[in-house]
C-alpha atoms as one frame of an Amber mdcrd trajectory, in Angstrom:
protein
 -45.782 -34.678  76.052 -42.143 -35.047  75.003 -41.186 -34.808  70.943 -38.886
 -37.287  69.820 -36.205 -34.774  70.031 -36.788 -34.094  73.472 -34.773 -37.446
  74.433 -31.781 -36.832  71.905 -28.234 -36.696  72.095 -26.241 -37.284  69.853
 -23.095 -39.973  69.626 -19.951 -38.971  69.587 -16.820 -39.863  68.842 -15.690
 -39.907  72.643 -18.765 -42.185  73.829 -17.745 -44.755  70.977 -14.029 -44.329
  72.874 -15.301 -44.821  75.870 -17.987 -47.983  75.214 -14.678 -49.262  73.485
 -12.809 -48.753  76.395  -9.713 -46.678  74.956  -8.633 -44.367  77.316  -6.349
 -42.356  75.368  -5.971 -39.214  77.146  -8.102 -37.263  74.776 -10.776 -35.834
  76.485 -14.457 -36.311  74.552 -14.750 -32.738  73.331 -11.910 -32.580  71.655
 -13.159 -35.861  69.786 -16.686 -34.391  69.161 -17.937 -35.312  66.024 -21.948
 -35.240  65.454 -23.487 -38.134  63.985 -27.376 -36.706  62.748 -29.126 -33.278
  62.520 -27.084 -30.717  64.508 -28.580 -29.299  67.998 -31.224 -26.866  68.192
 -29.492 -24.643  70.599 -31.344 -21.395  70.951 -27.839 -19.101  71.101 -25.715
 -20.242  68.331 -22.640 -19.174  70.661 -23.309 -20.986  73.191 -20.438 -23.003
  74.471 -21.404 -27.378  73.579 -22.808 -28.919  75.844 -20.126 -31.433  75.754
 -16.997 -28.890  76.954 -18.473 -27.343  79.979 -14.932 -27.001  81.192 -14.576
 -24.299  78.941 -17.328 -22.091  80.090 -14.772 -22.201  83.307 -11.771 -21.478
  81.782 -13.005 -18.504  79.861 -11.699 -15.223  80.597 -14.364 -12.745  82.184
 -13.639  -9.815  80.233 -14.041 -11.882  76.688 -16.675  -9.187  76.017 -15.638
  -6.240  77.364 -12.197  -5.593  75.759 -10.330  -5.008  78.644  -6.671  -5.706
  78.722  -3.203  -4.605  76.950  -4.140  -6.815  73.622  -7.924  -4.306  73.554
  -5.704  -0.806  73.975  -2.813  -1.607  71.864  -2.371   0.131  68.429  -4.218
  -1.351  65.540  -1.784  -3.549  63.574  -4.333  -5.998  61.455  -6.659  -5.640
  58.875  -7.930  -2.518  60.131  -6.925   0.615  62.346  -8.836   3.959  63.213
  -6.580   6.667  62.963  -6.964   9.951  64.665  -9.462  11.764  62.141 -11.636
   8.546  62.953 -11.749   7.097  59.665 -10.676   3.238  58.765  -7.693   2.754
  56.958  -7.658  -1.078  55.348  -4.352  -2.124  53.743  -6.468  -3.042  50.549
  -8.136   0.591  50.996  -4.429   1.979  50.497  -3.569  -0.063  47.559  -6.745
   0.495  45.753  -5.352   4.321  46.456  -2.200   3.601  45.032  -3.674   2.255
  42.021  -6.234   4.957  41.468  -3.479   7.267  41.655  -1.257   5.214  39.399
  -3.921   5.418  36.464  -4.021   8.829  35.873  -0.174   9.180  36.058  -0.249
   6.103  33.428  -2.617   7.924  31.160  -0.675  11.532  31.330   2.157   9.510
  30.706   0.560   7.675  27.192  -0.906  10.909  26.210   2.357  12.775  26.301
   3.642   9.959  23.973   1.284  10.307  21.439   1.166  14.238  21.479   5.396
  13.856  20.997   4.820  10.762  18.183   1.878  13.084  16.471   4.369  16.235
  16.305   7.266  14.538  15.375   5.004  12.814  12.274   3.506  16.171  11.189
   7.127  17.336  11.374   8.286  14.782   8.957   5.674  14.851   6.969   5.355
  18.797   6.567   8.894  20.160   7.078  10.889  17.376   5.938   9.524  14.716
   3.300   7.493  17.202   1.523   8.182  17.849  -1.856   9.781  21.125  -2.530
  11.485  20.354  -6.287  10.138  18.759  -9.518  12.236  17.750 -12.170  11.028
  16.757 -15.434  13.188  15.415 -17.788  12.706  13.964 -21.379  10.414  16.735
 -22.136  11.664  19.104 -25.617   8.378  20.907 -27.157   5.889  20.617 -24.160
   6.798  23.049 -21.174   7.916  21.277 -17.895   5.172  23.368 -15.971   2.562
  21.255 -18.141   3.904  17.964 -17.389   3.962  18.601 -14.065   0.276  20.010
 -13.838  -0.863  16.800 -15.752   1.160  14.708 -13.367  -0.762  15.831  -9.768
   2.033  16.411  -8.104   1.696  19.414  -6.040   4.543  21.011  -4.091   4.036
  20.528  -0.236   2.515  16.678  -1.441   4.181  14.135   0.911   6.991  12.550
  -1.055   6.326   9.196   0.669   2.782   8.968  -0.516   3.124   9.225  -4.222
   1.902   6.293  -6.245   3.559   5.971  -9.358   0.871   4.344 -10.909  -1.565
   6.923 -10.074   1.147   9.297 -11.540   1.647   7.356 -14.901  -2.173   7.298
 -15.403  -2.585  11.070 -14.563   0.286  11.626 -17.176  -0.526   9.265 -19.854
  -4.312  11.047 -19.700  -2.395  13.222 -21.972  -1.850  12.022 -25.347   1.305
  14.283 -26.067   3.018  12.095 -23.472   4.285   8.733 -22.111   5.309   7.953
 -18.912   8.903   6.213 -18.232   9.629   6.594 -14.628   9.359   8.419 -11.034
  11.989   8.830  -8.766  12.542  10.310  -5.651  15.552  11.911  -3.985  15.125
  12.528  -0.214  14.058  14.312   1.225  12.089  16.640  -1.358  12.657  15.970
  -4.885  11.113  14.342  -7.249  11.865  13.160 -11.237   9.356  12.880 -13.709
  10.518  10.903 -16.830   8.817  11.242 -19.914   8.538  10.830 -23.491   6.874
  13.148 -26.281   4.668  11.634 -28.632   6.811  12.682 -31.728   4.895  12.795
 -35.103   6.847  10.751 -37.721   4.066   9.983 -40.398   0.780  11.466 -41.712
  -1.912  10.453 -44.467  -5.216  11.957 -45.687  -8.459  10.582 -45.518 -11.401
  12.154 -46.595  -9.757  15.166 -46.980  -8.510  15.151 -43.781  -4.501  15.408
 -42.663  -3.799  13.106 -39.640  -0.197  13.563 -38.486   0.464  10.300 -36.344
   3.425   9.175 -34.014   5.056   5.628 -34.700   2.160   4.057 -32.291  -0.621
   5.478 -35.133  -1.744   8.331 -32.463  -3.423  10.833 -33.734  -1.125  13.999
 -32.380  -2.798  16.613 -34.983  -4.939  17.249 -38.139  -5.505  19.738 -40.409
  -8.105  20.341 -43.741  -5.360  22.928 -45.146  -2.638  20.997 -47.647  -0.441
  23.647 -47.305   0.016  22.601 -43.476   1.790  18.898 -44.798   4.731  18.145
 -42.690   7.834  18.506 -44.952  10.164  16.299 -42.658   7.497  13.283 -41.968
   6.587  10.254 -43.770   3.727  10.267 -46.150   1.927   7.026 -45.750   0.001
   5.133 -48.265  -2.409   2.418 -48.514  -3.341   2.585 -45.588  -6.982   0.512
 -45.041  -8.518   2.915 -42.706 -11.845   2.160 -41.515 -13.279   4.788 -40.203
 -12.650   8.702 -38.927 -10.388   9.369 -35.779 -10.627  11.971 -33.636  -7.051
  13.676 -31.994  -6.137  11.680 -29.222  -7.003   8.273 -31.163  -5.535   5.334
 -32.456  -6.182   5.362 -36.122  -8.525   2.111 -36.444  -6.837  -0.146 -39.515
  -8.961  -3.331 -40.937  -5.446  -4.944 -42.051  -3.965  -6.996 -39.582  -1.003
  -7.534 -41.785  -1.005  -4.126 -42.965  -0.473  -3.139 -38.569   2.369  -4.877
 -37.547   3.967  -3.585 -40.838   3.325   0.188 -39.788   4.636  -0.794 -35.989
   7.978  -2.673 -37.102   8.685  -0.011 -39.693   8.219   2.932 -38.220  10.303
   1.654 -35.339  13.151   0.761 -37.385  13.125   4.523 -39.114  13.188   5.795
 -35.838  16.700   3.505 -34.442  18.222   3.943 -37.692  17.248   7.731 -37.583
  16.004   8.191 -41.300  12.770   9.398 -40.914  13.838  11.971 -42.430  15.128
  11.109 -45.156  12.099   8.852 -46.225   9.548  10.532 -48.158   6.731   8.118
 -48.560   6.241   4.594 -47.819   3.426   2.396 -49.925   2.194  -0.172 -47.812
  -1.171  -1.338 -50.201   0.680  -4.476 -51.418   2.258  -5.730 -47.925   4.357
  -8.182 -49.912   5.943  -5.633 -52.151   6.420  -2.536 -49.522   7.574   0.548
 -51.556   9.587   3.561 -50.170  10.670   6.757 -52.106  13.313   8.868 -50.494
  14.310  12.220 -50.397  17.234  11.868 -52.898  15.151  10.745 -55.146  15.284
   7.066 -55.054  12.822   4.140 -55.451  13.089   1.497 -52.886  12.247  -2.183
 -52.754  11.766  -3.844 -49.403   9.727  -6.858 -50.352   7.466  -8.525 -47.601
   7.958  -7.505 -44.024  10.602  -9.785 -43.182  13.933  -8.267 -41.779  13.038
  -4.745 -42.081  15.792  -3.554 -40.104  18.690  -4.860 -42.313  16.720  -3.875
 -45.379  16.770  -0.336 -44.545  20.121  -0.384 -43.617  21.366  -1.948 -46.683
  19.295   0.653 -48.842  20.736   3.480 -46.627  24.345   2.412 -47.184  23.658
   2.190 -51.494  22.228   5.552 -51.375  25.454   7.102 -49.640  27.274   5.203
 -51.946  24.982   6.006 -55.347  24.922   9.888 -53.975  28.942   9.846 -53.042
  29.111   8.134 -57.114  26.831  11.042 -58.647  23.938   8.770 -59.574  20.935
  10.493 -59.243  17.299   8.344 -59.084  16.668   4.788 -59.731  15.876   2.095
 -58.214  17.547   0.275 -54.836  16.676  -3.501 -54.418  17.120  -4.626 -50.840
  14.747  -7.408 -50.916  17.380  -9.229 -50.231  19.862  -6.991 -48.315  22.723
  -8.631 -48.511  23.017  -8.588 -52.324  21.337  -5.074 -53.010  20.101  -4.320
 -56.741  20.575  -0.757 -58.016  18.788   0.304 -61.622  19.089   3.636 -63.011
């Protein structure tokens, strides 16, 4: 009994040529073309049944690599040299680049190990600081400034944070930080300030000597220990102790900002010294008393600075004159008053 497969073949291209009647010159296999399921052939490489002409022209020795082309050197994809192993051009470049890599990373590594040196160089023989200079300093020792600075010898010079510095410094509350500087390769300036005592007052028995900021910079329980070139202030509203180190705590806004701008102004002018004590309990009628033995009247806070300097002009004047005592005016400093 036959299948229906039995009784197929398929249509091709050249029968529809043929049934057409075109006679081209192209022979059917070459015009093959399969219309349906492809043929069940049981050897896949078996010449189509179509192109017998081929089985024909074949050469005999197909399979037996025979012939100049079989015994000629290897020249494709692949050659067997004379160890017997296969050579493949990819197999050489895959070589090539395996070989490559390791030259590659040498290479990278040397870079790095030259960068890493030449850092450690720079940073250990070169910008390291070798010379601190402290200026601005006059009671406290430069060694202590630097110690409360941080700032170590051998430190790199290009790491320092001056605000790190300032804080370090100004932990200290003999001293204010102005600047740092740096002069490469190795040096480094530390600018201060002392906290210079320019007033004191007692209370509770207690001596506070004070810097023109009210910071505590001493105190003492001894009377015999009161500063003979500072400023005694009075009238002070202080609320409560302060410990060295402190601002002194005032409950008198007014009475504040009176103590700043005054103080400040002694200190330009550069009479401190020559100011004995200044009354600050009525802030409308301030009251100073200097050394030569006059009684001064500044009035409110208002113009400070030309009020001193008017009163420090009439004393000259008064002393140059031989008057001794009395009292100086300058609540208006323009027109000074002077009573005997």
């Amino acid at each position: 009994m036959q299948g229906p497969q039995d009784n197929y073949r398929p249509r091709t291209a050249g029968e529809r040529s043929r049934q057409a009647g075109n006679n081209d010159g192209v022979r059917d296999w070459q015009r093959n073309t399969w219309f349906g399921p492809a043929p069940l052939n049981d050897n896949p490489f078996d010449e189509p049944e179509d192109a017998p002409e081929l089985r024909e022209s074949r050469s005999e020795n197909v399979t037996e690599h025979i012939g100049d082309f079989w015994n000629s050197p290897g020249t494709g994809y692949q050659s067997i040299s004379d160890s017997g192993k296969i050579n493949t051009e990819n197999g050489q470049a895959k070589t090539s680049r395996k070989q490559a890599r390791p030259s590659t990373v040498r290479v990278i590594a040397g870079v790095v190990l030259v960068l890493t040196a030449l850092l450690l160089v720079l940073r250990f023989a070169v910008f390291s600081v070798k010379q601190i200079i402290v200026t601005g300093n006059e009671s406290i020792p430069a060694e202590e400034v630097i110690r409360a600075s941080g700032i170590h010898r051998g430190d790199s010079i290009l790491s320092l944070n001056e605000k790190t510095v300032e804080e370090r410094i100004t932990s200290d509350y003999r001293l204010q930080f102005r600047y740092l500087a740096r002069e490469m390769p190795s040096t480094v300036i530390l600018s201060i300030r002392e906290r210079e005592p320019c007033c004191w007052l007692t209370y509770c028995g207690i001596m506070y000597v004070m810097d023109k900021n009210r910071m505590v910079l001493y105190e003492s329980e001894n009377p015999s220990e009161q500063p003979q070139n500072l400023v005694e202030i009075k009238g002070l509203e202080v609320r409560s102790n302060t410990l060295v180190g402190q601002y002194i705590n005032l409950g008198n806004e007014t009475q504040k900002s009176i103590f700043t701008e005054l103080f400040l102004e002694m200190k330009v002018l550069g009479c401190i010294n020559q100011i004995k004590e200044a009354d600050v309990s009525d802030t409308n009628s301030i009251l100073l008393a200097t050394r030569g033995g006059y009684t001064a009247a500044l009035g409110d806070r208002t113009n400070i600075h030309a009020k001193l300097r008017s009163l420090l002009l009439v004393q000259e004047e008064l002393i140059r004159l031989g008057q001794t005592g009395g009292t100086i005016n300058v609540t208006n400093p323009e027109v000074p008053i002077y009573s005997p």
